[in-house]
Steps between C-alpha positions, in 0.01 A plus 500: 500500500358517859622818738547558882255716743629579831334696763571680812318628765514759750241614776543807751405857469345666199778757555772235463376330229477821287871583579615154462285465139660910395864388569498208284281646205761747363738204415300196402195631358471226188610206718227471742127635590481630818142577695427597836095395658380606816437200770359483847903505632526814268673424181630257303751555237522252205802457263466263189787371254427364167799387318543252264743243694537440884856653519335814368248525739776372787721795375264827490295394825848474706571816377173614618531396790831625571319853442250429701729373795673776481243754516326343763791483741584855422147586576539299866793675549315851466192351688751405775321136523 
């Protein structure tokens, strides 16, 4: 049986990425690997679904990024951007 790999990618601030990667590792930890690498544009933050179909992998990166959305407007909100 074959499996599903999807990955997501974010790039801003180190600071960002490390509060975007903390607020989604409490809930999710066995569902995804989750890595942040510095760049020349200052970070890049790297989410990665394995599952074993496609509607598994559809499924756990929506919610992820439903975390993620919601963090990162919170965050704008604070920042007043």
């Amino acid at each position: 049986m074959g499996g599903a790999i999807a990955e997501f990618v974010w790039i801003g601030a180190r600071e960002r990425a490390e509060i975007l990667l903390a607020s989604i590792e409490p809930d999710d930890q066995d569902f995804f690997q989750g890595e942040i690498a510095d760049t020349d544009e200052g970070a890049e933050l790297r989410i990665r679904v394995e599952s074993r179909t496609l509607s598994e992998a559809r499924s756990t990166m929506d919610d992820i990024l439903a975390c993620l959305s919601a963090v990162e407007s919170s965050l704008v909100a604070l920042d007043g951007e």
